[in-house]
PALUM-18723 format. One record per residue (C-alpha): residue number from 1; x, y, z. Coordinates in Angstrom, 2 decimals. Layout:
PALUM-18723
(atom NUM; (X; Y; Z))
...
END
This chain:
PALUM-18723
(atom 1; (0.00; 0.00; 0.00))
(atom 2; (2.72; 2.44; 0.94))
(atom 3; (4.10; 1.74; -2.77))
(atom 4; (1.38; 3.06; -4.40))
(atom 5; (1.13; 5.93; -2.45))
(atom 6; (5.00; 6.54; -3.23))
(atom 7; (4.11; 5.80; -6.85))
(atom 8; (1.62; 8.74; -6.86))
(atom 9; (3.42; 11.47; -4.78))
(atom 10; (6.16; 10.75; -8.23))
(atom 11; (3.52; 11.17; -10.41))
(atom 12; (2.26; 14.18; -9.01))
(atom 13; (6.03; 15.43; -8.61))
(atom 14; (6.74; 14.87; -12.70))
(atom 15; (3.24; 15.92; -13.13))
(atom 16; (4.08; 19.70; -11.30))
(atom 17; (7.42; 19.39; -12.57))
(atom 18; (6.34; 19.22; -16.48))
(atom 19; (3.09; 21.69; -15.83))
(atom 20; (6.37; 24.75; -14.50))
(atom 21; (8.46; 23.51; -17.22))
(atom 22; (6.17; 23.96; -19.93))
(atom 23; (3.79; 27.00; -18.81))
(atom 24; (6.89; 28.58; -17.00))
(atom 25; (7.22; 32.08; -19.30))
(atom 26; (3.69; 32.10; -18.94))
(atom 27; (3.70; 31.96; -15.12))
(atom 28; (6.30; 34.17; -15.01))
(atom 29; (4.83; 36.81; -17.30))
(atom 30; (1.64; 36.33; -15.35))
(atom 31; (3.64; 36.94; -11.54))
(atom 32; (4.85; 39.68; -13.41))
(atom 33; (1.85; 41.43; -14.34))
(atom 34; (0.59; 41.21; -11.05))
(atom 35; (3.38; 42.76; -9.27))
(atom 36; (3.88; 45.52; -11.66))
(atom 37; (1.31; 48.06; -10.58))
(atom 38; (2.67; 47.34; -6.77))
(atom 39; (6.12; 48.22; -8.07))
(atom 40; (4.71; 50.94; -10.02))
(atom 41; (3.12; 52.35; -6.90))
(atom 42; (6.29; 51.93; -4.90))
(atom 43; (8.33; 53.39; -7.54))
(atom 44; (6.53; 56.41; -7.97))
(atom 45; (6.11; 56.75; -3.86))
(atom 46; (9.37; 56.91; -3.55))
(atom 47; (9.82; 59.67; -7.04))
(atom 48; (7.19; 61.18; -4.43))
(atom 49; (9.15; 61.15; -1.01))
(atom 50; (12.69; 62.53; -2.54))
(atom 51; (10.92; 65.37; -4.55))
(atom 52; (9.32; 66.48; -1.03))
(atom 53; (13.01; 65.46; 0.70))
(atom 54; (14.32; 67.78; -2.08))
(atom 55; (11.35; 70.53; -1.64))
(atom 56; (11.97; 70.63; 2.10))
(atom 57; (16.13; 70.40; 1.64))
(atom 58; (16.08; 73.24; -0.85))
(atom 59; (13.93; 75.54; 1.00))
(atom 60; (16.22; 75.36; 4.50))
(atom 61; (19.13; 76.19; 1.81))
(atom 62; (16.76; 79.04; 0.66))
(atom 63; (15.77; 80.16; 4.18))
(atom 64; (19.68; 80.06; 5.55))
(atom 65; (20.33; 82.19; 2.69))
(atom 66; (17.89; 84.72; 3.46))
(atom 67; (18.71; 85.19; 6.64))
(atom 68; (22.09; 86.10; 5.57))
(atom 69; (21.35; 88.37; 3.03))
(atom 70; (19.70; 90.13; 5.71))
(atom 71; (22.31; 89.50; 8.05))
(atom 72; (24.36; 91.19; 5.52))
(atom 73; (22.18; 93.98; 4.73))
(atom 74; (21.64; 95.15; 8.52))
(atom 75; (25.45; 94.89; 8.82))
(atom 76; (25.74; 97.52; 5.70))
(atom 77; (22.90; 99.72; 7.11))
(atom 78; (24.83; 99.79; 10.53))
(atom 79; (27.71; 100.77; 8.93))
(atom 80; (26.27; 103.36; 6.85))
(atom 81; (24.17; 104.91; 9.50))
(atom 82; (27.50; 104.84; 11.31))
(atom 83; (29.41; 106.64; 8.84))
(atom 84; (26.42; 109.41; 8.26))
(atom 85; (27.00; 110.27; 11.90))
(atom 86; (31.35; 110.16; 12.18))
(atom 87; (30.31; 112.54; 8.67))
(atom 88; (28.21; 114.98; 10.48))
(atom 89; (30.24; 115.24; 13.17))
(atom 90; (33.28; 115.97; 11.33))
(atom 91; (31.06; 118.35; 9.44))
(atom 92; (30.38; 119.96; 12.51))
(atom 93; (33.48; 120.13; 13.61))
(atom 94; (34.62; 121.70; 10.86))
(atom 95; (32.20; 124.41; 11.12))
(atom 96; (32.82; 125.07; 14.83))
(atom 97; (36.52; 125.55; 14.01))
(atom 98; (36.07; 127.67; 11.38))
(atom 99; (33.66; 130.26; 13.05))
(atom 100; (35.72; 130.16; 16.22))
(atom 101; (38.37; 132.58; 16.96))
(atom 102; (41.95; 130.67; 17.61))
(atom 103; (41.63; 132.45; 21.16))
(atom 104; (38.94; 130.21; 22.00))
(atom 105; (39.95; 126.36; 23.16))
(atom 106; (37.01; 124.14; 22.70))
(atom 107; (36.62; 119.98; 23.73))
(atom 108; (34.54; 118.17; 21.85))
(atom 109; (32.26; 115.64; 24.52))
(atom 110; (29.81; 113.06; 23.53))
(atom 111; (26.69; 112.94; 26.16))
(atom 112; (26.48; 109.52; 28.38))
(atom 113; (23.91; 109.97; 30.44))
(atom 114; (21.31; 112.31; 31.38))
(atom 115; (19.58; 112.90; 34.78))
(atom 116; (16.48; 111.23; 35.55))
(atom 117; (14.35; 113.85; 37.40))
(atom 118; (12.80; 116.47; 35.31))
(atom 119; (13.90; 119.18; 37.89))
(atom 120; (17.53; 118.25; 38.43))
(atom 121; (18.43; 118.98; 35.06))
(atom 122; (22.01; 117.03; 34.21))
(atom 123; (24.26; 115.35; 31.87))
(atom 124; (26.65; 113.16; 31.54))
(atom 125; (29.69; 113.65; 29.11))
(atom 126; (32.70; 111.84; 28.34))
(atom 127; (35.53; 114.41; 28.68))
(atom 128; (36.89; 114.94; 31.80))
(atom 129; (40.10; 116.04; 33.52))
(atom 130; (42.88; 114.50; 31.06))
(atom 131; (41.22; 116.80; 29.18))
(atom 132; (41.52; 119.83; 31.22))
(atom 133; (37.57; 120.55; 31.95))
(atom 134; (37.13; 122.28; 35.04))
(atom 135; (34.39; 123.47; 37.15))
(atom 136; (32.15; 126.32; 35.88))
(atom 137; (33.46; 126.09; 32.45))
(atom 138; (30.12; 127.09; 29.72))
(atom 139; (29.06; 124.00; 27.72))
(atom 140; (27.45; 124.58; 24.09))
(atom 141; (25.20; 123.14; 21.70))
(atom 142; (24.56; 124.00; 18.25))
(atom 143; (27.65; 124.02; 17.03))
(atom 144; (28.74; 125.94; 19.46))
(atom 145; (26.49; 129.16; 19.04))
(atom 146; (24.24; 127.95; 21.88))
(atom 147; (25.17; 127.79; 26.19))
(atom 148; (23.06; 124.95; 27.81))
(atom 149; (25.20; 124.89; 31.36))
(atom 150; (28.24; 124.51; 33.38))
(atom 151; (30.70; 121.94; 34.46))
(atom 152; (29.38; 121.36; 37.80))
(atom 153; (31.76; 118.22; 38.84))
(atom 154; (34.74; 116.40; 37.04))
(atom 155; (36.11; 112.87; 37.11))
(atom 156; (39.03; 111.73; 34.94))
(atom 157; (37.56; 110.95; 32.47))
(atom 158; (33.81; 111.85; 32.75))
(atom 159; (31.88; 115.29; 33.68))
(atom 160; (28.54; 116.39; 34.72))
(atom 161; (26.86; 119.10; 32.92))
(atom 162; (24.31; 121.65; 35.10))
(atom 163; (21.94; 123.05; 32.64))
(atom 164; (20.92; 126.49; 33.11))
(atom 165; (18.02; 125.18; 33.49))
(atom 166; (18.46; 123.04; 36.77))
(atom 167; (16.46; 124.45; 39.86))
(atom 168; (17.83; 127.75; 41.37))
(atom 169; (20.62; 127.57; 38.94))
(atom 170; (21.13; 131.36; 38.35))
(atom 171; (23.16; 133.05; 35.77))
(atom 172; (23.27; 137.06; 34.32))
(atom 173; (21.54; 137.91; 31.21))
(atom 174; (20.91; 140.70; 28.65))
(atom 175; (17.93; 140.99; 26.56))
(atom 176; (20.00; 143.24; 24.04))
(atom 177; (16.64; 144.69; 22.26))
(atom 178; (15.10; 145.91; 25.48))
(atom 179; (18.34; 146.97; 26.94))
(atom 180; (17.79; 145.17; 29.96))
(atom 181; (20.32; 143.19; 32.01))
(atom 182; (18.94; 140.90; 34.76))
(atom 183; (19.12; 137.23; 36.36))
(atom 184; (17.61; 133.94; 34.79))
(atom 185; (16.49; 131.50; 37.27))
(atom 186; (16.24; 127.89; 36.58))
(atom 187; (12.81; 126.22; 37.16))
(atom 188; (13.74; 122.48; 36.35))
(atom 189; (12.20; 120.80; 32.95))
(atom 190; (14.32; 122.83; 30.52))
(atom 191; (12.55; 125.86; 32.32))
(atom 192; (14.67; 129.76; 33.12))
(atom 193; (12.98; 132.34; 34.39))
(atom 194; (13.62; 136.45; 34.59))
(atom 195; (12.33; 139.64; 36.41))
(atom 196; (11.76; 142.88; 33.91))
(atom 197; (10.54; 145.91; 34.91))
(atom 198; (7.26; 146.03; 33.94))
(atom 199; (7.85; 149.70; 32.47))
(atom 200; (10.68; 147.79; 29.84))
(atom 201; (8.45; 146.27; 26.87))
(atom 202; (9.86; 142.68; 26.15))
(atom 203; (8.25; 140.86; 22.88))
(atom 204; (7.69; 137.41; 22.59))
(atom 205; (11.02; 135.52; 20.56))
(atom 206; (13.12; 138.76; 21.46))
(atom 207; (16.68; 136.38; 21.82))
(atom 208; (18.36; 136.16; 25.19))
(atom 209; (22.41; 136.00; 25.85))
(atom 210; (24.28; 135.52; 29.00))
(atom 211; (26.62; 138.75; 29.82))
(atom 212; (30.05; 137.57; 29.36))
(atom 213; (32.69; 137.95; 28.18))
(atom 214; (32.14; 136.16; 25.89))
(atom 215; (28.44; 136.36; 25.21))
(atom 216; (26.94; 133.03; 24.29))
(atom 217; (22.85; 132.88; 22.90))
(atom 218; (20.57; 130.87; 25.50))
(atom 219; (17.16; 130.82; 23.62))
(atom 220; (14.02; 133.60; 22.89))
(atom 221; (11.59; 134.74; 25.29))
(atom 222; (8.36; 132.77; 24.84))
(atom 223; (6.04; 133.42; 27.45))
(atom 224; (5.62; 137.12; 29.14))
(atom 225; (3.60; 137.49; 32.60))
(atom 226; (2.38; 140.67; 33.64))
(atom 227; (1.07; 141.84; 37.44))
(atom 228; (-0.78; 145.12; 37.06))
(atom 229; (0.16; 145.52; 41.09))
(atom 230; (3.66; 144.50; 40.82))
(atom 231; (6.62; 146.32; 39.57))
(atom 232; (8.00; 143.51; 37.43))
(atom 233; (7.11; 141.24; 34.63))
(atom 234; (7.96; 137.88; 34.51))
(atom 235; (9.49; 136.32; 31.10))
(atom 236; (10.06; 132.55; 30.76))
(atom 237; (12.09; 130.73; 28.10))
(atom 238; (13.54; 126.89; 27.51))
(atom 239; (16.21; 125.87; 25.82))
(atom 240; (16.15; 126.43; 22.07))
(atom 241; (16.56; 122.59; 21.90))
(atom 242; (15.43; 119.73; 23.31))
(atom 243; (18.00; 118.42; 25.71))
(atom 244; (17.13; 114.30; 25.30))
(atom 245; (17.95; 114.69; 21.42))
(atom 246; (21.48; 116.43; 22.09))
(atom 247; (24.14; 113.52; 21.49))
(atom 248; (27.03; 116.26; 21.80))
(atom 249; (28.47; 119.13; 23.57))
(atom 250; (31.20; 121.99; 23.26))
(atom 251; (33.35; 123.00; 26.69))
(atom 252; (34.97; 126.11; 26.90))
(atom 253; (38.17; 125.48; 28.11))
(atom 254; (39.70; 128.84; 27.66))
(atom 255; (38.95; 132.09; 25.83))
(atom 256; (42.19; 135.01; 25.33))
(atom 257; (41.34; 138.53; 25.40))
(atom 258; (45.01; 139.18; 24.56))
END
């Protein structure tokens, strides 16, 4: 019995044997077109995946290289905003020197700070006594044309600047139209104050100058106060600039009457 079961397993065998010998292109054409469209699909998945790989690659190359260009570009802006300002300055310089008479010795101080209390009116420069400031010596603005304070303390290499301005901060004036000479007052926030005779007429923008020598321009009159009891007028002025937006400042250190 187990014979014949032998004998048919063989048959079978040869039987399977002959079928994949003699249909095997066909089979093989047919495993073929069955697979293809899976390989298709794979094949053009992965087309899919390395044009996104590529999309996203590409655009961190693009984005790095944006943010260098602008990199770049803010580095050229500083640098040109920085050279507009050493220009001006030097242009200013120039200017100052030219108007001033050689008898006049002038430092050139950048401002550092500036007081925090709109009454004590301060600042802060960066010239000090390497470079001979001294107490009480007339700071200008403007190119020099225009007294905002005194040296009121020195360090080596620092000083601090009382505006005319500062409270009770006094110094001599002359209102040259009117012929009058009296004492400005400082009332804190950029604020000076003077006494006039209330027989004197004073206009509105007539200019005001410290009495010297040398006279130096402190602003215009812009407010006038009258008191038909009193004997006096009262006219108020600020600086002819505003003090947060000055970056720069002139000291007198000497002036030769020779």
């Amino acid at each position: 019995m187990w014979w014949y079961r032998r004998k048919t397993l063989s048959i079978l065998l040869m039987f399977a044997i002959g079928l994949v010998l003699y249909f095997g292109n066909s089979i093989h054409a047919l495993l073929l077109d069955g697979f293809r469209p899976v390989m298709y699909s794979f094949t053009k998945m992965g087309y899919v995946v390395g044009d996104v790989l590529d999309v996203f690659l590409h655009s961190s190359r693009r984005a790095e290289e944006i943010r260098q260009l602008r990199l770049k570009n803010q580095i050229l802006e500083t640098e040109r905003v920085f050279g507009e300002n050493i220009k001006r300055e030097n242009e200013e310089l120039r200017a100052v020197l030219g108007r001033t008479e050689d008898r006049t010795k002038l430092v050139y101080a950048r401002v550092v700070g500036h007081s925090s209390s709109r009454v004590d009116d301060f600042l802060v420069v960066d010239a000090g006594e390497r470079e001979g400031v001294k107490k009480d010596m007339p700071v200008l603005v403007a190119e020099g044309t225009i007294q905002i304070g005194t040296i009121a303390d020195v360090a080596s290499h620092t000083s601090v600047v009382r505006l005319l301005s500062h409270v009770g901060e006094k110094i001599s004036v002359s209102l040259p139209e009117s012929g009058v000479l009296s004492v400005a007052t400082g009332q804190g926030a950029g604020v000076l104050e003077i006494q006039v005779p209330a027989s004197i007429p004073v206009r509105k923008g007539e200019p005001l100058f410290s009495v010297g020598p040398p006279d130096y321009m402190l602003g215009y009159i812009e407010q006038i106060e009258k008191s038909d009891a009193g004997p006096f007028q009262i006219a108020r002025l600020s600086h002819p600039i505003t003090l947060t937006d000055v970056r720069r400042v002139y000291i007198v250190i000497s002036v030769s009457y020779e």
